[in-house]
N, CA, C and O atoms as a Tripos MOL2 file, in Angstrom:
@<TRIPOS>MOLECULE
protein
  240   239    60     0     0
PROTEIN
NO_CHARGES

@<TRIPOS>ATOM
      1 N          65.5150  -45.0660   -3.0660 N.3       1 UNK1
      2 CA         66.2370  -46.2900   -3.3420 C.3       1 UNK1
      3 C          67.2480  -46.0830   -4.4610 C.2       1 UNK1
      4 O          68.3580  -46.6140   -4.4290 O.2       1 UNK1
      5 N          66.8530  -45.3310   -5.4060 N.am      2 UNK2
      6 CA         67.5360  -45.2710   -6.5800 C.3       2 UNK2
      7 C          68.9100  -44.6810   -6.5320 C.2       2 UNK2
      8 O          69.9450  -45.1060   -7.0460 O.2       2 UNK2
      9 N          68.6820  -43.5040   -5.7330 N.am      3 UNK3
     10 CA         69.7550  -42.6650   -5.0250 C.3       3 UNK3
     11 C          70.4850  -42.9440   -4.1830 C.2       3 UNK3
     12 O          71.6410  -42.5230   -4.1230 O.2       3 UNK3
     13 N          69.8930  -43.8010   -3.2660 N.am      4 UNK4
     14 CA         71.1850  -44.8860   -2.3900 C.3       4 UNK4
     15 C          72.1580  -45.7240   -3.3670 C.2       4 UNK4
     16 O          73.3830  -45.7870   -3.2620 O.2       4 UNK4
     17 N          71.5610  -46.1950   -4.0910 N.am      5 UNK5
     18 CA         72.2670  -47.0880   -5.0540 C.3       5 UNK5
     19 C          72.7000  -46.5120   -5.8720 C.2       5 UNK5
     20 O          73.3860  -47.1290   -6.6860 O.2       5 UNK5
     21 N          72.5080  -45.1000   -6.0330 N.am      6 UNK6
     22 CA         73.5800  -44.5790   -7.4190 C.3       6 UNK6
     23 C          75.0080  -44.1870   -6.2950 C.2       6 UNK6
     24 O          76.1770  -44.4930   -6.5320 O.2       6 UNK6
     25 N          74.4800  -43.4050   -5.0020 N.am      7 UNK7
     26 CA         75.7370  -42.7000   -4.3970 C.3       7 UNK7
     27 C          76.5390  -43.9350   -3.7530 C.2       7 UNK7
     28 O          77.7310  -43.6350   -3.6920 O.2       7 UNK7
     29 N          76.3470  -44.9110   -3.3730 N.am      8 UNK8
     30 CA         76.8700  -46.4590   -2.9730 C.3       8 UNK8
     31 C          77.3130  -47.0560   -4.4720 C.2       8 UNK8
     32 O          78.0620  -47.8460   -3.8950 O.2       8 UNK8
     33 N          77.4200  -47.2270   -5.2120 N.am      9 UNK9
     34 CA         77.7510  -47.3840   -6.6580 C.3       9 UNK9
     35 C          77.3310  -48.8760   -7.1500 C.2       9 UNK9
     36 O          78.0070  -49.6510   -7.8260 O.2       9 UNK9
     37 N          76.1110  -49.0460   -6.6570 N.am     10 UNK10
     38 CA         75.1640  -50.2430   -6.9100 C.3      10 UNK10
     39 C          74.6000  -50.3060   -8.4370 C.2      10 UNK10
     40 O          74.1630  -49.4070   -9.1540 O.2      10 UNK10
     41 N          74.7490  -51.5220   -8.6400 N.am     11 UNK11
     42 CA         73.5350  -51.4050  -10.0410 C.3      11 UNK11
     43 C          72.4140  -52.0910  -10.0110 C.2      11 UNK11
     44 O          72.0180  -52.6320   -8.9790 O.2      11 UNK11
     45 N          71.6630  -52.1510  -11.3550 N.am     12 UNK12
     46 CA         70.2800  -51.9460  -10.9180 C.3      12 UNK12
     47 C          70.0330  -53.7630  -10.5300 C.2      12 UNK12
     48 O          69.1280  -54.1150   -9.7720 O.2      12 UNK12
     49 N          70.9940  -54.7660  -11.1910 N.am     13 UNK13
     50 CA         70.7900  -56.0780  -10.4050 C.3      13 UNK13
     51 C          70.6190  -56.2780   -8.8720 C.2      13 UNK13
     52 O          70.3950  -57.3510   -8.3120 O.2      13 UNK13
     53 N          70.7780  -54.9520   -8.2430 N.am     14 UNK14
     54 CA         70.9130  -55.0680   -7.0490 C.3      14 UNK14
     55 C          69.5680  -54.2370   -6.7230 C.2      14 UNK14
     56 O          69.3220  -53.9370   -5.5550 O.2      14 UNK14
     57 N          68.9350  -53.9690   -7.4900 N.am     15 UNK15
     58 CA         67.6900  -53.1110   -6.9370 C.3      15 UNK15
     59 C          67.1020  -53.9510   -7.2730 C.2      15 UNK15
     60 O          66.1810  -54.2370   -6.5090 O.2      15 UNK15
     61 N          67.2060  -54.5980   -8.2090 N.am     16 UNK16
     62 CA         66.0120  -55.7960   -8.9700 C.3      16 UNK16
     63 C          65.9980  -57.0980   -7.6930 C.2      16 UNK16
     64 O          64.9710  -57.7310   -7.4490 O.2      16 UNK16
     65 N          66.9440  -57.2700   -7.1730 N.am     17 UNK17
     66 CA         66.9760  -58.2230   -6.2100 C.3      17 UNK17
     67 C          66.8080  -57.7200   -4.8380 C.2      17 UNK17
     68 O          67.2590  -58.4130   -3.9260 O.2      17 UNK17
     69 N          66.1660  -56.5060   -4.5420 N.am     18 UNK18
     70 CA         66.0890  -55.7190   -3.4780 C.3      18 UNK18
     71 C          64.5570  -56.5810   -3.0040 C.2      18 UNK18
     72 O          63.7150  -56.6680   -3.8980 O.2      18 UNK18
     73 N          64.2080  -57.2090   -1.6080 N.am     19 UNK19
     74 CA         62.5930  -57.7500   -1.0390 C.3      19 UNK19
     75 C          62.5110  -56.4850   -0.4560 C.2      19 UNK19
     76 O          63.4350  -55.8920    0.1000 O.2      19 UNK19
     77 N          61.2310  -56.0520   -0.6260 N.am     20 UNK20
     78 CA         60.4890  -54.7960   -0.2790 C.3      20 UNK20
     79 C          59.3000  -55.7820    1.2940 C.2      20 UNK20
     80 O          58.9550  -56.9480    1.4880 O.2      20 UNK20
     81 N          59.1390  -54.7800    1.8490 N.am     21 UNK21
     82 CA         57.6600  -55.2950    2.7060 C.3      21 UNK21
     83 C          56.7870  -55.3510    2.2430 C.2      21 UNK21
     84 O          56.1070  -56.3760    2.2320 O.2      21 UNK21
     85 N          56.3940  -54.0210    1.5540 N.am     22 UNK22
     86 CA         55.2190  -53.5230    0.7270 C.3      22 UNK22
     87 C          56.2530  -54.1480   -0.9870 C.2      22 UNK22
     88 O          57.3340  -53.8390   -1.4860 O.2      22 UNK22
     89 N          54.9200  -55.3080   -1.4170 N.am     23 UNK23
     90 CA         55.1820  -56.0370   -2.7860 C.3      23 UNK23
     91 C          54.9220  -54.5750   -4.0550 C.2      23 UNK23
     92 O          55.7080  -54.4360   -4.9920 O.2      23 UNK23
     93 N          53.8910  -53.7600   -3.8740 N.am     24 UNK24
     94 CA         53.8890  -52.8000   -4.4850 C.3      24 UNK24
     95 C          54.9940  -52.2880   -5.2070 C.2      24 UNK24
     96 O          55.3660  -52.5370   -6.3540 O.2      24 UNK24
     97 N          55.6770  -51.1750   -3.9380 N.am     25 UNK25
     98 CA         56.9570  -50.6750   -4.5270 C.3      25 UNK25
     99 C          58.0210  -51.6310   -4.8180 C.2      25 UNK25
    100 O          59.0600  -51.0850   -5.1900 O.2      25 UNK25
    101 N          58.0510  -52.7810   -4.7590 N.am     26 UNK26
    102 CA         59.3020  -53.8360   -4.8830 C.3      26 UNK26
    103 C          58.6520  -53.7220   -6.9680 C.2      26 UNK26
    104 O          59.0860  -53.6440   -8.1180 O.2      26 UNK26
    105 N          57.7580  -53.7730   -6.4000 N.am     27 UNK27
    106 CA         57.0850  -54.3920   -8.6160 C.3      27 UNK27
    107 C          57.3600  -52.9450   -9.1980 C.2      27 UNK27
    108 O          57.5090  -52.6860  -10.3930 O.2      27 UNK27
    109 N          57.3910  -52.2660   -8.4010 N.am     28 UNK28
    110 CA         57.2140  -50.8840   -9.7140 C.3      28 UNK28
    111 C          58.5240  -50.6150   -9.5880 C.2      28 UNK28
    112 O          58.9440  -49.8710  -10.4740 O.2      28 UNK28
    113 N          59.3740  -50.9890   -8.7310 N.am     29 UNK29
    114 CA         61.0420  -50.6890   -8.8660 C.3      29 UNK29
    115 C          61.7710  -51.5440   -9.5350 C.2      29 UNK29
    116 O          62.8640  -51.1450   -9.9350 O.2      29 UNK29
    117 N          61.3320  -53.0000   -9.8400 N.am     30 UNK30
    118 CA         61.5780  -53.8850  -10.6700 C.3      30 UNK30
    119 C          61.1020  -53.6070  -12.1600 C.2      30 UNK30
    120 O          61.8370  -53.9210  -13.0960 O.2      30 UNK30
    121 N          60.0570  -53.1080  -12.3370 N.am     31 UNK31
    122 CA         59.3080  -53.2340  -13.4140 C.3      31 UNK31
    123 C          60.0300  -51.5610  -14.2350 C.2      31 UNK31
    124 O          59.7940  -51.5020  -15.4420 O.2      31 UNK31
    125 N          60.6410  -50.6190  -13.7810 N.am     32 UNK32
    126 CA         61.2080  -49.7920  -13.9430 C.3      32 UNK32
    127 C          62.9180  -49.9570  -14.4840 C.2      32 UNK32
    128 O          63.3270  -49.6420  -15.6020 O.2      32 UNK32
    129 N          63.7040  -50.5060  -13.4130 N.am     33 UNK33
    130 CA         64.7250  -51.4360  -13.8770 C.3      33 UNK33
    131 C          64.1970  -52.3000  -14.6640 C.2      33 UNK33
    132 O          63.8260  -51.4000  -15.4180 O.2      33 UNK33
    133 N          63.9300  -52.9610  -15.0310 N.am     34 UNK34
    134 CA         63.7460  -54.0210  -16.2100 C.3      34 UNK34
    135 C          63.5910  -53.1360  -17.2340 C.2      34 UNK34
    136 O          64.5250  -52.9240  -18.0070 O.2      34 UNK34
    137 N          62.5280  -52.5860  -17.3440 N.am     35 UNK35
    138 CA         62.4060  -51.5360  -18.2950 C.3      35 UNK35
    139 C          63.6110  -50.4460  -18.9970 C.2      35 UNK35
    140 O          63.5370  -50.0400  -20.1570 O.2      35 UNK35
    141 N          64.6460  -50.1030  -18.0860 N.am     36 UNK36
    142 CA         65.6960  -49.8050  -18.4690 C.3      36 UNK36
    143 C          66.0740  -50.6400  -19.3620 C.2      36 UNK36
    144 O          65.9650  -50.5120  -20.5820 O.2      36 UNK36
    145 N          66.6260  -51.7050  -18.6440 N.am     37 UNK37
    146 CA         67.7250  -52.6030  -18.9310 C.3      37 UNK37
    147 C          67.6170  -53.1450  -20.3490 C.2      37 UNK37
    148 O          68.5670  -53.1020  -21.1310 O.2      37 UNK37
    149 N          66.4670  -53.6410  -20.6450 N.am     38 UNK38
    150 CA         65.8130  -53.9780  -21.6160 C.3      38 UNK38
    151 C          66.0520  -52.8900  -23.0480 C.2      38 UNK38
    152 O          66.5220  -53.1630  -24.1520 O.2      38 UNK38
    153 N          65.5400  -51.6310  -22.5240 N.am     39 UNK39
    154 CA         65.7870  -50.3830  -23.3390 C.3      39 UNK39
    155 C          67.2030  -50.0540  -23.9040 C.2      39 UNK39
    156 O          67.6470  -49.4110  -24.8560 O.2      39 UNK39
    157 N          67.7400  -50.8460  -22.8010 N.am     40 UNK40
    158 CA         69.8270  -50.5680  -23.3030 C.3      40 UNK40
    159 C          70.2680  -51.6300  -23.8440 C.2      40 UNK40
    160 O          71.1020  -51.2160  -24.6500 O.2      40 UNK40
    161 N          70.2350  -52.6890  -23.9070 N.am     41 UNK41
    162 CA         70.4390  -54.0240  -24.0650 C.3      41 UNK41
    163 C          71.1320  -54.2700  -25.4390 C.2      41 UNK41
    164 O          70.4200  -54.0720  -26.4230 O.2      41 UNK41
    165 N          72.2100  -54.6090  -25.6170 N.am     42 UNK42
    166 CA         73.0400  -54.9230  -27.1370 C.3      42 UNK42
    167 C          71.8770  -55.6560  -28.0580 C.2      42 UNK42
    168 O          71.3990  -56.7500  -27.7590 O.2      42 UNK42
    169 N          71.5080  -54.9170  -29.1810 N.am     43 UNK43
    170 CA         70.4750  -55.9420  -29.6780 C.3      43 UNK43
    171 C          71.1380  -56.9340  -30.0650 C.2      43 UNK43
    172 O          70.5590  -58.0080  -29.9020 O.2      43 UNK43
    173 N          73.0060  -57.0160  -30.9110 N.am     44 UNK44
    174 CA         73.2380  -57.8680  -31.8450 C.3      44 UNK44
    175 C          73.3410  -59.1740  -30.7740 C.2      44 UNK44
    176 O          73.0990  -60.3440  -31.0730 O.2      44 UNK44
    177 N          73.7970  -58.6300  -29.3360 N.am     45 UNK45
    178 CA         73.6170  -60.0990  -28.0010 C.3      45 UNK45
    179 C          72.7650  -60.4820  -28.3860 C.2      45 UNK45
    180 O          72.7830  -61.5980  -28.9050 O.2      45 UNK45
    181 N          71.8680  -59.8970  -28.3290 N.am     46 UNK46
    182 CA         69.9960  -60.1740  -27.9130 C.3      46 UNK46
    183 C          69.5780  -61.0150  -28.7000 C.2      46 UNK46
    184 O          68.6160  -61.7200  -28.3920 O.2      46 UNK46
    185 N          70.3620  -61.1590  -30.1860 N.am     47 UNK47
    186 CA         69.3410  -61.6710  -31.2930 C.3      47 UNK47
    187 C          70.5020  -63.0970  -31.4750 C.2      47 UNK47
    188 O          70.3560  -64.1120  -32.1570 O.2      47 UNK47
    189 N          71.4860  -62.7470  -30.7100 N.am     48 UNK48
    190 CA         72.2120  -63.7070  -31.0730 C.3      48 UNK48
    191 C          72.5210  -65.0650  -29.9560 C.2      48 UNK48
    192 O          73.3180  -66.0010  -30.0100 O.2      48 UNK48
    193 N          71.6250  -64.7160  -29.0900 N.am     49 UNK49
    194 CA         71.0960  -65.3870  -27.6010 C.3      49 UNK49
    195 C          69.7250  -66.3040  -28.1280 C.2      49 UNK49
    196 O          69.4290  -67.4950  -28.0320 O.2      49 UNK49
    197 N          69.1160  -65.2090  -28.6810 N.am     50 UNK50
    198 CA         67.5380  -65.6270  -29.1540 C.3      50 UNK50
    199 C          67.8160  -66.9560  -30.1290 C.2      50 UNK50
    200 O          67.0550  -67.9190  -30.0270 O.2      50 UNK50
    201 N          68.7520  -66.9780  -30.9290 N.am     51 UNK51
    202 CA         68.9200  -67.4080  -32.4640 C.3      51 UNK51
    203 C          69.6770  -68.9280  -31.3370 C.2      51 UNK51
    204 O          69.1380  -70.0290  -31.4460 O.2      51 UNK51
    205 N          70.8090  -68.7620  -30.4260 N.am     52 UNK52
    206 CA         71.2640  -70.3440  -29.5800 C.3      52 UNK52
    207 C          69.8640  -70.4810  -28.8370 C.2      52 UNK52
    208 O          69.5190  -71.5380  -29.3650 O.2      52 UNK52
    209 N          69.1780  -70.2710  -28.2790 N.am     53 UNK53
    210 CA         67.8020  -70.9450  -27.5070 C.3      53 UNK53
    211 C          67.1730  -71.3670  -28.2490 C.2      53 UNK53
    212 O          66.6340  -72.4550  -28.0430 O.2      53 UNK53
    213 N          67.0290  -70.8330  -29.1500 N.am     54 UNK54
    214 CA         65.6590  -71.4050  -30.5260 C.3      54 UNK54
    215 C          67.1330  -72.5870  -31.0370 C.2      54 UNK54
    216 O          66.9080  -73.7170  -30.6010 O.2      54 UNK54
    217 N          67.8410  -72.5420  -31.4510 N.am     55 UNK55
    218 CA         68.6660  -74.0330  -31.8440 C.3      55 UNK55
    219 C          68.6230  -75.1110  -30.7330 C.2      55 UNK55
    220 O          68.3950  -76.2740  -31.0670 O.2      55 UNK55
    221 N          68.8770  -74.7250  -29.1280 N.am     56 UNK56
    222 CA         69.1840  -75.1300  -28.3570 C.3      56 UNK56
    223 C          67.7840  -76.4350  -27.8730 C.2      56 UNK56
    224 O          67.8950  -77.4260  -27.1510 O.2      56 UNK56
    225 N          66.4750  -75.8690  -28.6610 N.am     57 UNK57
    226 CA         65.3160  -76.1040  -28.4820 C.3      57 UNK57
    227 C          64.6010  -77.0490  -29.5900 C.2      57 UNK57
    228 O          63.5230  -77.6430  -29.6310 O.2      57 UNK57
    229 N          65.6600  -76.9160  -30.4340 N.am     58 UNK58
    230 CA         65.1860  -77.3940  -31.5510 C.3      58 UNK58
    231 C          64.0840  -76.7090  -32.5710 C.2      58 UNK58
    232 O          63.0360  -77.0340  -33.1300 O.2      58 UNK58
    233 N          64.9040  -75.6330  -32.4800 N.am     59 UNK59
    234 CA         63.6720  -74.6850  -33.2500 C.3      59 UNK59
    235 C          64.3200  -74.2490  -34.4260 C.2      59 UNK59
    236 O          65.5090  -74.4690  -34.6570 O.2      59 UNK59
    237 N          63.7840  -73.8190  -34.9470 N.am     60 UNK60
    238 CA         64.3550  -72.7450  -36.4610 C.3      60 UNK60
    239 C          65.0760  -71.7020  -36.1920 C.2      60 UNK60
    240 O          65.4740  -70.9750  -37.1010 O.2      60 UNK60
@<TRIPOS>BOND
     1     1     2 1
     2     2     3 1
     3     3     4 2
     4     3     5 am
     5     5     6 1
     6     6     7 1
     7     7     8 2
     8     7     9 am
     9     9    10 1
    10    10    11 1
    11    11    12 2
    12    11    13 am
    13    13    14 1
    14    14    15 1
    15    15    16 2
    16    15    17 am
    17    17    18 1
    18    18    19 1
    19    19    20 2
    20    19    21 am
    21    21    22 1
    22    22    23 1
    23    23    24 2
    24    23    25 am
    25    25    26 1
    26    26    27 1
    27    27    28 2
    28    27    29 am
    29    29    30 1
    30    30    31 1
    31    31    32 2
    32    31    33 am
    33    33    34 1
    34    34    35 1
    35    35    36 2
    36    35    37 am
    37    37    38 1
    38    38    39 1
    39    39    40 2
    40    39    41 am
    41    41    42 1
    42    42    43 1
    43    43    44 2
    44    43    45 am
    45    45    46 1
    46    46    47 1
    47    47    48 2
    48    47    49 am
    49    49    50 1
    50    50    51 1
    51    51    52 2
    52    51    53 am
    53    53    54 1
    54    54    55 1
    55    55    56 2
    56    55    57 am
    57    57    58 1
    58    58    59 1
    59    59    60 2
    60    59    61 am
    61    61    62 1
    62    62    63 1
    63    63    64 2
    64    63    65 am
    65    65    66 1
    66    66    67 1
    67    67    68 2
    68    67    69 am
    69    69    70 1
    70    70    71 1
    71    71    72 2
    72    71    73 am
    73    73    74 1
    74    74    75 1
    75    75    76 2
    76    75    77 am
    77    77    78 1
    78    78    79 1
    79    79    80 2
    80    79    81 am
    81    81    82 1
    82    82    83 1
    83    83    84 2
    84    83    85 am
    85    85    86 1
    86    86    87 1
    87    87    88 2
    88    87    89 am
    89    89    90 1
    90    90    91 1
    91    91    92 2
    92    91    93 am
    93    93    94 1
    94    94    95 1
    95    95    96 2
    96    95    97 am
    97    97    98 1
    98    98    99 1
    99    99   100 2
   100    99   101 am
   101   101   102 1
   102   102   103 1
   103   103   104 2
   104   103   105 am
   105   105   106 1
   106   106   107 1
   107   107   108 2
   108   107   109 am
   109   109   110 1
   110   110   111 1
   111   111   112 2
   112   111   113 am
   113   113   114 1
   114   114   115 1
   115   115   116 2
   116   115   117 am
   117   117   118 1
   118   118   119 1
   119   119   120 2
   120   119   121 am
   121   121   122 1
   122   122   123 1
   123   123   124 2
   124   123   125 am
   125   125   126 1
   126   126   127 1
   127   127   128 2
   128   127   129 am
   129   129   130 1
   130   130   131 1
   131   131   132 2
   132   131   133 am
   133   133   134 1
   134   134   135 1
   135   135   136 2
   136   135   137 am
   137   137   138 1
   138   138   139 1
   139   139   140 2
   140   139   141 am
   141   141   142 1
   142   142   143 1
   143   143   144 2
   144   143   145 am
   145   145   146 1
   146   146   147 1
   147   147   148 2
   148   147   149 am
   149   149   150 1
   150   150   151 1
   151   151   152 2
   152   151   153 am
   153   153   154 1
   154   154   155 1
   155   155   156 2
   156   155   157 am
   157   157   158 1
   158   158   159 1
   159   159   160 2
   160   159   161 am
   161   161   162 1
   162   162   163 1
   163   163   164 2
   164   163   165 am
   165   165   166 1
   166   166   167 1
   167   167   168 2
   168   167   169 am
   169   169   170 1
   170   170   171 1
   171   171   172 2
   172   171   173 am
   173   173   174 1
   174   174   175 1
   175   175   176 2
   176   175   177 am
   177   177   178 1
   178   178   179 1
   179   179   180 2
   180   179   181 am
   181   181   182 1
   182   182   183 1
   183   183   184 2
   184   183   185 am
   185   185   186 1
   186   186   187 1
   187   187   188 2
   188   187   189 am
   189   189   190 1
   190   190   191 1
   191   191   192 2
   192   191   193 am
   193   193   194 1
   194   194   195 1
   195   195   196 2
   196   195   197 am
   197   197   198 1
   198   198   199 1
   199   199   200 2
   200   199   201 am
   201   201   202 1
   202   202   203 1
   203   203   204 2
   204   203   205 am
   205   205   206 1
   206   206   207 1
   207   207   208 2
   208   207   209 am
   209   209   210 1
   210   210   211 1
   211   211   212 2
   212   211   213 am
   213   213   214 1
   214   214   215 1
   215   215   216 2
   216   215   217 am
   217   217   218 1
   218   218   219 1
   219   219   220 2
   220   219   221 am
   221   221   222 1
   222   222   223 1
   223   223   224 2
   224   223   225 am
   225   225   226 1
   226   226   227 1
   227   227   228 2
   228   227   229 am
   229   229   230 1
   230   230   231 1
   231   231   232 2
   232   231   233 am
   233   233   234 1
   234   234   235 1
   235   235   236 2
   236   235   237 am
   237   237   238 1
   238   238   239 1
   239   239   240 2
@<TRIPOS>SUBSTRUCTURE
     1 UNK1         2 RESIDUE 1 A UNK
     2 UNK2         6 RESIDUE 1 A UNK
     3 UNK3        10 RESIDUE 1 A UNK
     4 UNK4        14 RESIDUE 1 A UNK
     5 UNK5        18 RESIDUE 1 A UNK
     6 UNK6        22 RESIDUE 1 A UNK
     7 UNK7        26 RESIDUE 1 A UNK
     8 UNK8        30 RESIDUE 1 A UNK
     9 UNK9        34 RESIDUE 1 A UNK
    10 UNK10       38 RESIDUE 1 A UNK
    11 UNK11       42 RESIDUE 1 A UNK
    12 UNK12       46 RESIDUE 1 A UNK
    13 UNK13       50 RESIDUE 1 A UNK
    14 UNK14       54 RESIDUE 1 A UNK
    15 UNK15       58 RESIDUE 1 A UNK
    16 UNK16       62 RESIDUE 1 A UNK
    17 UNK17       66 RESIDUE 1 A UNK
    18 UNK18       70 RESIDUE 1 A UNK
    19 UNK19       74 RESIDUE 1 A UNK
    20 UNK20       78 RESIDUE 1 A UNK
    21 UNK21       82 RESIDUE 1 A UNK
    22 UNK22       86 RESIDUE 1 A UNK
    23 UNK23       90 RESIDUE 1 A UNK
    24 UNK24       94 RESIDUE 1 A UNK
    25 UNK25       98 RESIDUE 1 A UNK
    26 UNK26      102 RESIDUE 1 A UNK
    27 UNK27      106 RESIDUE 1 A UNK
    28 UNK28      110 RESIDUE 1 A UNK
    29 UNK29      114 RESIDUE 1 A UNK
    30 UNK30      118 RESIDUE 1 A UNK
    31 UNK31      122 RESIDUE 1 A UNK
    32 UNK32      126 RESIDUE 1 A UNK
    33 UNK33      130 RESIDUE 1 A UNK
    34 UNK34      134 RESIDUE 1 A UNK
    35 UNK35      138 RESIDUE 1 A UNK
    36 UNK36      142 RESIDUE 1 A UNK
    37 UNK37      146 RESIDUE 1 A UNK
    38 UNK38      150 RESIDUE 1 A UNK
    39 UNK39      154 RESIDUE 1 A UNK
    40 UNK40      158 RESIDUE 1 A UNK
    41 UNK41      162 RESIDUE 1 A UNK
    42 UNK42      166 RESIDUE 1 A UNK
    43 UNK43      170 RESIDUE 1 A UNK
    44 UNK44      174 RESIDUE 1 A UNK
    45 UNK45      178 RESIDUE 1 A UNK
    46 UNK46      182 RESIDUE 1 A UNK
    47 UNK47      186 RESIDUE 1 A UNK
    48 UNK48      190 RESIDUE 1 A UNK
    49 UNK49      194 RESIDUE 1 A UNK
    50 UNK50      198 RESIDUE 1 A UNK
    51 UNK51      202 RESIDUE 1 A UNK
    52 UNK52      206 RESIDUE 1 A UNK
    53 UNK53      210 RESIDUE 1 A UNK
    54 UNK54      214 RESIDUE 1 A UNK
    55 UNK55      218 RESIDUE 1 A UNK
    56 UNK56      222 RESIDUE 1 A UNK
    57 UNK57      226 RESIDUE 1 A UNK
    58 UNK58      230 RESIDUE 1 A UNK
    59 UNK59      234 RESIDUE 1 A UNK
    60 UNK60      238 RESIDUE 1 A UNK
């Protein structure tokens, strides 16, 4: 899967949204992508996303 989608020039939103038959490999190919994505992720976005939801919520 990974390799279809690298030589087709897919990204991984598109593997993450891939329905499998077998739920198995759909979770461990999701749970892998996520795991990337997560791992790359701009922290200063991240904290600065976190910081409007917690206002947005009425939080601190």
């Amino acid at each position: 899967e990974y390799v279809s989608a690298m030589k087709h020039g897919l990204g991984l939103n598109k593997i993450l949204g891939t329905i499998h038959i077998y739920p198995t490999m759909a979770e461990a190919n999701k749970y892998v992508a996520g795991h990337w994505k997560r791992a790359h992720a701009p922290q200063r976005l991240l904290a600065w996303v976190e910081r409007f939801h917690r206002w947005r919520r009425g939080g601190k």
